[in-house]
N, C-alpha and C positions, 0 to 999 in steps of 0.2 A: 726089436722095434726101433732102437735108436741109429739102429743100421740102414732099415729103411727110409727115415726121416734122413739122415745126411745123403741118402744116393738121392733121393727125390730133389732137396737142395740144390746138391750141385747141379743136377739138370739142367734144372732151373736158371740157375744163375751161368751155365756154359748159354743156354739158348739167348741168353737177356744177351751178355757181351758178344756174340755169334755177329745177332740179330741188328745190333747199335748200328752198326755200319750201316746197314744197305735198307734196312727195312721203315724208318724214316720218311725216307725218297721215295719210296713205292706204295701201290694201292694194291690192297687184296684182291685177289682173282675172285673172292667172295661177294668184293664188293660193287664188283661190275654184274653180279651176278642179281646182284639188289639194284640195279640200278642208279647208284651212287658212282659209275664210270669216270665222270668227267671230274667232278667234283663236291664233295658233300657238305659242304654248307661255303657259302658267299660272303654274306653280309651279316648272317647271326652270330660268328665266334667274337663280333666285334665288339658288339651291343654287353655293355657291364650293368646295364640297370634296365633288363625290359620289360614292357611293358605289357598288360593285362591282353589277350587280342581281342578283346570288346573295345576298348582304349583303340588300339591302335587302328583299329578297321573304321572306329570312330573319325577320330582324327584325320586318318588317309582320304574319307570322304572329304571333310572338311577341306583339308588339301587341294586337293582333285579338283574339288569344284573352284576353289578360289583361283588356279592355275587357267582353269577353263571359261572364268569370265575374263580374268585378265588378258590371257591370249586368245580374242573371241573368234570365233568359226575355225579352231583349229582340235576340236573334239575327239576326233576319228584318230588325229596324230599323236593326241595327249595319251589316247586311251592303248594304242599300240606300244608307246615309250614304256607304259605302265606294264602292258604284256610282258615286254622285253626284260624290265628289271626281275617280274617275279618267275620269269622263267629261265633267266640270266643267261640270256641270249645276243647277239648281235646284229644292228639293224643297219640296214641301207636305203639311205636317203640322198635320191636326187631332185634335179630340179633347177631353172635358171635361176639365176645370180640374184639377192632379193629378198629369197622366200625366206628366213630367219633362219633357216636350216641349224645351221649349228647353235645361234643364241638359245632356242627351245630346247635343242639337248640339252646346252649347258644349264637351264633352269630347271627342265627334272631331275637330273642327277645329281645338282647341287641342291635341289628341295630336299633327296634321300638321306645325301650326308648332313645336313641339318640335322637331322633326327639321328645321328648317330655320336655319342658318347666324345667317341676318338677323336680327337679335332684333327690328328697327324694323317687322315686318310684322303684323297685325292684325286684329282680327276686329271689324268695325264691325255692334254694337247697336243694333240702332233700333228701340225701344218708337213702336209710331204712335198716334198721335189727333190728331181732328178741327183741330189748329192749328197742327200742325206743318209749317213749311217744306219748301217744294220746295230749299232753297237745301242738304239734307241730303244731297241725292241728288248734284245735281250742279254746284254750289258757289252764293257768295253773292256778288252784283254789288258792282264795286268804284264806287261812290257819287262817289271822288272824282274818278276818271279820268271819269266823265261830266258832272259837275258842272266840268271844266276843260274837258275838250278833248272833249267830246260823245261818246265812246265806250263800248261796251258790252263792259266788260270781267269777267271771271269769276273767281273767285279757287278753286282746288278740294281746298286741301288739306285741309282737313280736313270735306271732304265724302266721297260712298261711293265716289268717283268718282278720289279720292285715289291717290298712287302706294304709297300703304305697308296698302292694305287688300286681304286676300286673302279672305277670308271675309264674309258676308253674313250675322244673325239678325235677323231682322224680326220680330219679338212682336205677335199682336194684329194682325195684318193687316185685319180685318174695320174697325177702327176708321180705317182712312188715309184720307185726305181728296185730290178726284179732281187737283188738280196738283201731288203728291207722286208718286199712282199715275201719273198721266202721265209726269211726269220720269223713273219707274223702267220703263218699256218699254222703252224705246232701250237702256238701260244693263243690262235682260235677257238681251236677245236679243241685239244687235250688241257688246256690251260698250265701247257709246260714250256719251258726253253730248253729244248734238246741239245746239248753243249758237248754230248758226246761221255767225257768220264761223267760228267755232273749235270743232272736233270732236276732243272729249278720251278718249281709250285711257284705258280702264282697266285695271286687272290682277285684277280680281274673276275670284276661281276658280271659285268654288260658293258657295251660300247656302241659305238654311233661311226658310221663311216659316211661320208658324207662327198657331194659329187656334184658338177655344173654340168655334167654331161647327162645321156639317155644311157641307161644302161649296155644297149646295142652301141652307141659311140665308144664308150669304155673298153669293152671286148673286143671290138676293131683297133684300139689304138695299140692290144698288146702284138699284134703282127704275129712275129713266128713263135711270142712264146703267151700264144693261147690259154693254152691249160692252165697255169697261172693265174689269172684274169679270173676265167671261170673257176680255180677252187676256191678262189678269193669269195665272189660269189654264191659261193654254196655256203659257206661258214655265217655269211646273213642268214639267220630265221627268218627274219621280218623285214618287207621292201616298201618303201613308201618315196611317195611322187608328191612334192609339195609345190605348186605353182607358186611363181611369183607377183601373182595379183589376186586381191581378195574381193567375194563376192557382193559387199556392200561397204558403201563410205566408213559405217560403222567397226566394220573390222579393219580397215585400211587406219583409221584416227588410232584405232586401239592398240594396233601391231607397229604404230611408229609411236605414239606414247610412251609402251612397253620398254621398247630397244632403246628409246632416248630417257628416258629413266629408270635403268632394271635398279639402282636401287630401293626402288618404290616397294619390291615384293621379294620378302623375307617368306620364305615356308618351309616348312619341317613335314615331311613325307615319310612317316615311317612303314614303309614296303615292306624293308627288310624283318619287323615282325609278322609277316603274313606269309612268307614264304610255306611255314607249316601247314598251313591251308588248302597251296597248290598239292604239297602232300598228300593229300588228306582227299584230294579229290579222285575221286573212281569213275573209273569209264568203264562200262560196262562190255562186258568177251563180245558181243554181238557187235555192238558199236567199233570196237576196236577193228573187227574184219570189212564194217561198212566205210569205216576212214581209211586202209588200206586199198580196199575197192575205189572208192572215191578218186582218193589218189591216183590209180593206174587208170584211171577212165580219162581224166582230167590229162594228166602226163600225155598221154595218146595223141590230145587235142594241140599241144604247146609244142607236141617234137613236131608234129604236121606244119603246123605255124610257124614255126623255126626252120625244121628245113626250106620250106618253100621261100621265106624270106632272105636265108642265105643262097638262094638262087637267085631271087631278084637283084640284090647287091652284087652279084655276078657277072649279071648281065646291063647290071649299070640302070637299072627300072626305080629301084631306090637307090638313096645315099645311107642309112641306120638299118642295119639290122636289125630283127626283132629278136631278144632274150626274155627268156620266161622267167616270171619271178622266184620257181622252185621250178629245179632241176630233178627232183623227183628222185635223187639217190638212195639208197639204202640210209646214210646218215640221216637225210632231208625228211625223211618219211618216217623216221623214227623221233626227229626231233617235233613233227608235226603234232604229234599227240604232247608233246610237254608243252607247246607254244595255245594247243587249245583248252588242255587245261588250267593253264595261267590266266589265258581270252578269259574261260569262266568266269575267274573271279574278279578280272580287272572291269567286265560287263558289268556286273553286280557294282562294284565300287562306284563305276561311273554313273549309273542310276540312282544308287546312292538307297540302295538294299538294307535295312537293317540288320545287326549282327544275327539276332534273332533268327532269322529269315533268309537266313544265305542256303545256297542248293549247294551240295558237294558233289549231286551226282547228273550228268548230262541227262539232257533228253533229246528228242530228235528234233527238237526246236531250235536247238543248239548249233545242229554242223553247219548252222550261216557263220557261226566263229573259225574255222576252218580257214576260212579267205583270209584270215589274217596270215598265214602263212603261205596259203599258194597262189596270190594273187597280188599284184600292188598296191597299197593302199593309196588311194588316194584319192578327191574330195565326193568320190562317191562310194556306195556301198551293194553288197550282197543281204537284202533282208525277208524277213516273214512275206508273204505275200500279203494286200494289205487290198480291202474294195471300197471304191467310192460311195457314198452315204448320200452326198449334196448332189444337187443338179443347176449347172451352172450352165449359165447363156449371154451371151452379151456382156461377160466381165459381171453378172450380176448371181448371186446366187436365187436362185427361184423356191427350189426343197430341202428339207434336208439338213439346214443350216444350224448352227447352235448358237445361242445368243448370249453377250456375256458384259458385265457391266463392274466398271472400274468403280475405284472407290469415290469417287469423285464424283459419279453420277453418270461417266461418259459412257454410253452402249454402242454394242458394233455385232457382227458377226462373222462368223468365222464356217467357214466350209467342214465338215468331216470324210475322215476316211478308217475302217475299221479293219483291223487283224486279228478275225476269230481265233486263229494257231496260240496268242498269248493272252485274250482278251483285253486290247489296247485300242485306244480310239485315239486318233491323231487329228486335233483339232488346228486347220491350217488358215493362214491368210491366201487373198488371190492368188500369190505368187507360187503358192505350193511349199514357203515355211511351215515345220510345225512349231506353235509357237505355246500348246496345253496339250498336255497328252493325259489320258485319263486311263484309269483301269477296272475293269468291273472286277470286285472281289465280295465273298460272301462273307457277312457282315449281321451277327445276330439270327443268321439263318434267314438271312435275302442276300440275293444280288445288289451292289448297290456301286456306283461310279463315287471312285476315287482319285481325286487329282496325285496323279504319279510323278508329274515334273512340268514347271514352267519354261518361259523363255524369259530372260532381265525384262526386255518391255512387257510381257504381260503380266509381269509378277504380281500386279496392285488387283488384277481383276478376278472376278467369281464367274462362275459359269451356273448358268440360270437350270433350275433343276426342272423346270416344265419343258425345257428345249430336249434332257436329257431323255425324261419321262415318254416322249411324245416318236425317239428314236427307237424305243425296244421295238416296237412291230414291224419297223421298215429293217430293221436287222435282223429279223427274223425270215420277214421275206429274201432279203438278200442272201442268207446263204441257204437256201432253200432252191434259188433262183439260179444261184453259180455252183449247186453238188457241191457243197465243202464238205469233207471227209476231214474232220478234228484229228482221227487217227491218224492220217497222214498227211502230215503240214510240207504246205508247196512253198516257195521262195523264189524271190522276182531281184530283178537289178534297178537299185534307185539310181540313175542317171541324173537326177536334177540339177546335182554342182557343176557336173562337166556339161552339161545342157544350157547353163546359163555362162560359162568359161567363154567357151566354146562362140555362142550367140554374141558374148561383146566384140568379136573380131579381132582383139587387139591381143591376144597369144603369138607366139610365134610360131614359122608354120611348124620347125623339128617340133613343140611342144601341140601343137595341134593335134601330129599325128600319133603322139605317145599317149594323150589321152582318148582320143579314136580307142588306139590298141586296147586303152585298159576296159575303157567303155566294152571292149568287144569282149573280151575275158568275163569281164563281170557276167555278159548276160550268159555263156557257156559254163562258165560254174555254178551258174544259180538252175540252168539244162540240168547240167549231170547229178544236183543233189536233188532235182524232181525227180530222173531216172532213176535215181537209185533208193527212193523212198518209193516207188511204183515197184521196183524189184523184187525189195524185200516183204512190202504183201503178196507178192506170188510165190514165193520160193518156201520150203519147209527150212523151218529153224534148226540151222547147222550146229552139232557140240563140238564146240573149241577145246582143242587139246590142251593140258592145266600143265605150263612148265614144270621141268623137273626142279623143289629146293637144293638150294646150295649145301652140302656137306658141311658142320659145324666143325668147328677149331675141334672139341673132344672127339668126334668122329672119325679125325683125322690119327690123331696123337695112339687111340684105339686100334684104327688097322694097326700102323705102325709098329706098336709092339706085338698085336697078333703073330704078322707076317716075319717079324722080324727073325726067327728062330725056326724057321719051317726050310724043310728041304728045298733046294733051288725049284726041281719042276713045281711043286705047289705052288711055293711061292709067285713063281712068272704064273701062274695060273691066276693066283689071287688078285695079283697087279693087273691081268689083261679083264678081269672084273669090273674091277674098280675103275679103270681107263675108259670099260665100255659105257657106265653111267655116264662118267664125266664129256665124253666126246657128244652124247647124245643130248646133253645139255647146252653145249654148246650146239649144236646144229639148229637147234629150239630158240637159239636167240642172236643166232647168226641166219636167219633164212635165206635158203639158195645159195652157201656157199660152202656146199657140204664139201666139190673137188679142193678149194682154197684150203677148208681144215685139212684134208687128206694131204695134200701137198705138205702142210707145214710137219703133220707129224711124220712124216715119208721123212723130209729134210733133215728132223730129228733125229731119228733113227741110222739114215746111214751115212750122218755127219756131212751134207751136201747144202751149199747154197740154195737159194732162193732168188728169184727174180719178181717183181709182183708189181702187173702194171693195169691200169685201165681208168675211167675216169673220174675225177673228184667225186667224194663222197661213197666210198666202196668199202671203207671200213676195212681198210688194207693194215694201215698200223693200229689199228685196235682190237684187230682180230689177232695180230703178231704179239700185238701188247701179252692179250690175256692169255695165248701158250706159252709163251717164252716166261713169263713170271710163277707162268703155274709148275714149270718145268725146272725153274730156276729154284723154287719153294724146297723141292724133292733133294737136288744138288745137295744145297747148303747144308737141311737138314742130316743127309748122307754124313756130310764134312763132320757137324756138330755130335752125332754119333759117336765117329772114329775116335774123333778127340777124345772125348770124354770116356771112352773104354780104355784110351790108351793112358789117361792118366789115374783113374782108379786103376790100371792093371799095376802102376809104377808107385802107388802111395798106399801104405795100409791106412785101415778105418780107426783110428784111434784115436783120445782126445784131439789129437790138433788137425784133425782130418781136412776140416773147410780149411781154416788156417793153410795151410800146406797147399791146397788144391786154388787159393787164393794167390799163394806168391808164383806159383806154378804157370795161371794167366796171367801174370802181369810180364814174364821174359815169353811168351807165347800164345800163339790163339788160334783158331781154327780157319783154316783156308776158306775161305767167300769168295764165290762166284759172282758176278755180274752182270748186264747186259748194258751193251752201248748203242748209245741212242744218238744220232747224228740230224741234224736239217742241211742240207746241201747248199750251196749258193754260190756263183761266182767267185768272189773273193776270198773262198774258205783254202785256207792254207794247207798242203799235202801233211804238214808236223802232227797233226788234229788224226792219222791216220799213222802214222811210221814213228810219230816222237818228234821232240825237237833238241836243236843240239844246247849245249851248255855255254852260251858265248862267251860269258867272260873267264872260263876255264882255259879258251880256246886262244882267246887274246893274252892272257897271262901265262901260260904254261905251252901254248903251241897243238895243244890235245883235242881232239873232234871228242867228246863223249855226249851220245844222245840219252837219253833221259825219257821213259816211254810209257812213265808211272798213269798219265794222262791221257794216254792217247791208245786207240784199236791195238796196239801192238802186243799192249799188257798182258801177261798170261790172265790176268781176273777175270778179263774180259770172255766170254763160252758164247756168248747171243750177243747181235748186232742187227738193230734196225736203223737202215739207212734210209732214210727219205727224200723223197723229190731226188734222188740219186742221178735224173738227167738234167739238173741244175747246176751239175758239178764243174770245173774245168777238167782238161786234160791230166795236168798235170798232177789234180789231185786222184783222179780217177787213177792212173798206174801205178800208184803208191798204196793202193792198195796191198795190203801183205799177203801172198798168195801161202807163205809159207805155215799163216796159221789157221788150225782147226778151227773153225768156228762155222754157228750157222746165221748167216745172212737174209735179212730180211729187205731186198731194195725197193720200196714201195713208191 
């Protein structure tokens, strides 16, 4: 017995020190499998005292709303920043010169870090132009570790890559220069700095890019390195269009109040305890292939759009281009279900939902939240469809009308408009504000109107309940009159911000026709989710195929010693088993890139590079990611094996057995594997590939010795993802080492 208690030990402690190295820096093939890929928590390992999430859903309302009178008619932008943070995403915001653009970032993200513990966590600024250092993104080389001992070493604090920056403002993004933008793709999307030996974690939550141009202007200004421009692009979740003029005095007074004294509003926003939430939220298998569907109908519409408009700029008919707000890639469309499940609950927040009372699960009332990712936000919306109540003539209301009286004594009335889809009544002035929205809920076993939300001026007043009383029959006629089918809720484009923008003449024309454009989007997304609520009552209820689970750590360790002892053919038999689950699993969450898989494990097998090209958002290094680590897992394990046979073969089991097998690891240790992870970019030095030399050996002694511990050249190195690989210069590209084995991933 006590024989197998020491062999179990040492296992144990060969795989802990094996492991130390390499396993750190890396993420489970498991965990991508759970969809924890990118990163598995943001802003919660931060938080040392948190708090109850009644508390804190509490309070974020509380938040929300005082953000949302302070910067008033800015709702739609407040409630998308919110998206952004709990889906910790990144958003793009343009807009002429003006629109508070960045000051609003800078006050939600500085609302979040209020509510968080740490005081040392931060919001990294970065004004771009053309000179600025890639060494911003993702740190600056240390000079003198290569100048001694020929290494390529990285120093990242106080780059963006840093461990104390949670937030991201990029200002001016149209002016970056292309090995800054390069640096920042990796550190997008993966939330890594690929440095090539050394791949650094970030803790970036969310960030804000922000831009004086149209989108189309942006993409024209990168010329011949396009693709660039556009991955930059894709890496925004969320797009929003903020003009810089507001629709009443009242918000114009309030948005320069604001800015000329932000330190008037202190608030504490704590999102970061509701992320569990977004969690927690379920989208139902049916829904999941309607938002897919969705997506490719829409896509259809925006490449038509696009192409034809980079024919116009062709022929000189426009000056802008037209760019659609989601390019609809495989990344994009996958990120679109975490951005509406986020919408969910930041919807709910901004209505200001009781905890009680929050929905975890969609309904089909819901995919108006969708536009928050595939469309632009801005001062108008995709909503329920919603029918007139009042009947209005001559600027007067005649029917219809609901009457409502301040405290003070002073009466008025107010027009209606009603949306059976969620049971809301939107009680407006002439102008077409709503300014009381109401909600029929059942109450003691009646129907009964509930005031749901005011507007600041109408806060003091009551709404007359014989005005209410006196509506059920005429809403009864009304949808009776318009066929409303409850089962299946239609949705219409509110136009009215851009309708009254637009009307004051005093836009500029580029901004003119960018809100045209959106205006036009709006109403063809709010098309395609009628389509496709009309679809799915005609079609029979398809069964979604249920992913394969991921294989447990004990699962694992079980084959292992199964297989381990069996004749080679079994064995290659049991392997080619086991392989076939696992590839099949990947094909289930890699859709349509079954040749992609096929290639890489081709390349694996008969030790041959890889080339891998096509447009942003293809999931080119994240598909390399999860075979080469899964591959790499095998390796090591292999390594840690040999060891460990080879030293119980060399040490009897007797009292000082650990002892002995202890001093044993400390002059030796088992060979680990790696893979090298590079971002490409102009300025990246050939050394970063072949080594660099020892210069001050060279100066004192006269001796070239390179030094290669760092760089692609290293034997450790077996797997190599090169990125943006047509970023690179000449010179770095030749120095590629032809002479070693490896497989290359150039994505």
């Amino acid at each position: 017995m006590s024989k197998i208690i020491d062999l179990k030990t040492i296992t144990i402690l060969m795989a802990l020190v094996s492991y130390s190295v390499s396993a750190i820096a890396t993420i489970r093939c498991e965990d991508f499998y759970k969809n924890d890929y990118k990163i598995k928590s943001v802003l919660s390992p931060v938080l040392t005292t948190p708090k109850s999430p009644q508390t804190a859903w509490s309070e974020s309302i509380t938040a929300l709303n005082q953000i949302d009178q302070a910067v008033y008619g800015r709702s739609q932008v407040i409630e998308a920043l919110t998206t952004a943070v709990l889906a910790k995403e990144f958003v793009w915001i343009n807009g002429e010169p003006g629109g508070a653009k960045t000051y609003l970032s800078r006050l939600m993200f500085q609302s979040v870090l209020n509510s968080i513990p740490e005081k040392d966590k931060k919001i990294f600024v970065l004004q771009f132009h053309k000179l600025i250092s890639e060494g911003k993104i993702s740190g600056f080389q240390k000079f003198s570790s290569m100048m001694k001992d020929g290494k390529y070493e990285i120093e990242t604090a106080s780059s963006l890559v840093g461990d104390k920056f949670l937030f991201l403002i990029a200002d001016e993004a149209e002016k970056s220069n292309p090995a800054v933008l390069n640096a920042l793709l990796s550190v997008l999307n993966e939330r890594k700095a690929f440095l090539g030996s050394k791949v650094v974690d970030s803790i970036l939550a969310s960030g804000v890019f922000t831009s004086n141009k149209t989108t189309g202007e942006f993409i024209q200004g990168f010329y011949s390195d396009r693709p660039s421009g556009e991955a930059l692009l894709d890496r925004m979740a969320i797009k929003i269009h903020i003009p810089n003029q507001q629709l009443s005095s009242r918000e114009t007074i309030a948005m320069y109040d604001l800015v000329k004294n932000p330190q008037k509003l202190k608030i504490s926003l704590p999102l970061g305890e509701l992320q569990a939430l977004v969690n927690k939220v379920k989208v139902p298998d049916e829904m999941m292939a309607e938002i897919v569907e969705i997506a490719r109908s829409f896509d259809r519409y925006v490449t038509n759009k696009a192409d034809k408009s980079r024919e116009q700029v062709r022929y000189g008919e426009v000056e802008s281009e037209y760019f659609p707000a989601n390019q609809f890639s495989n990344r994009s469309v996958r990120r679109m279900v975490q951005v509406f499940k986020s919408s969910l609950i930041a919807s709910q927040l901004m209505q200001g939902v009781p905890f009680e009372k929050i929905r975890l699960t969609p309904k089909k009332e819901d995919l108006s939240l969708l536009a928050k990712s595939a469309l632009y936000i801005g001062p108008s919306q995709v909503k329920l469809k919603t029918f007139k109540v009042s009947e209005i003539k001559d600027g007067k209301i005649i029917s219809g009308g609901v009457h409502i009286e301040s405290d003070f004594g002073v009466r008025s009335e107010l027009q209606a408009e009603y949306s059976p889809y969620d049971g809301k009544l939107y009680l407006q002035d002439l102008e077409g504000n709503s300014q009381i929205i109401l909600k029929l809920e059942n109450t003691s076993g009646q129907n009964k109107w509930v005031i749901h939300s005011k507007s600041v001026e109408f806060h003091e007043y009551t709404v007359s309940e014989n005005s209410l009383s006196s509506l059920n029959n005429k809403l009864s006629d009304l949808l009776a009159k318009n066929n409303v089918d409850l089962s299946k809720p239609q949705f219409e484009m509110d136009s009215t911000a851009i309708d009254k923008l637009l009307s004051k003449g005093t836009v500029k024309e580029r901004t003119q026709k960018e809100l045209e454009s959106i205006k036009q989007d709006l109403g063809q997304f709010a098309d395609t989710l009628n389509q496709q609520i009309d679809k799915n009552n005609q079609r029979p209820t398809q069964v979604v195929q249920k992913l394969l689970p991921p294989r447990s750590a004990k699962e694992i360790r079980s084959f292992r010693r199964e297989v381990k002892d069996l004749p080679e053919k079994e064995r290659v038999s049991r392997y080619y088993d086991w392989m076939t689950y696992e590839v099949k699993a990947l094909r289930q969450r890699f859709v349509e890139l079954e040749h992609y898989i096929e290639a890489h494990l081709t390349g694996i097998l008969s030790e041959n590079h890889l080339y891998v090209f096509g447009p942003p958002g293809g999931a080119k290094t994240a598909l390399a990611e999860v075979i080469l680590k899964s591959e790499l897992k095998k390796l090591n394990a292999d390594q840690v094996n040999a060891f460990t046979a080879k030293v119980l073969a060399s040490k009897k089991t007797d009292q000082k057995f650990v002892r002995a097998v202890l001093e044993r690891m400390k002059q030796e240790k088992p060979k680990v594997f790696e893979r090298f992870l590079l971002q490409f970019h102009k300025l990246l030095p050939e050394g970063v590939l072949v080594g660099f030399p020892k210069i001050e050996k060279q100066l004192d002694e006269g001796i070239e010795e390179i030094e290669t511990s760092t760089s692609l050249a290293s034997e450790k190195f077996i797997f190599a993802i090169l990125d943006e690989v047509d970023k690179a210069n000449p010179q770095t590209i030749t120095a590629l080492p032809h002479s070693c084995i490896k497989i290359f991933n150039f994505a």
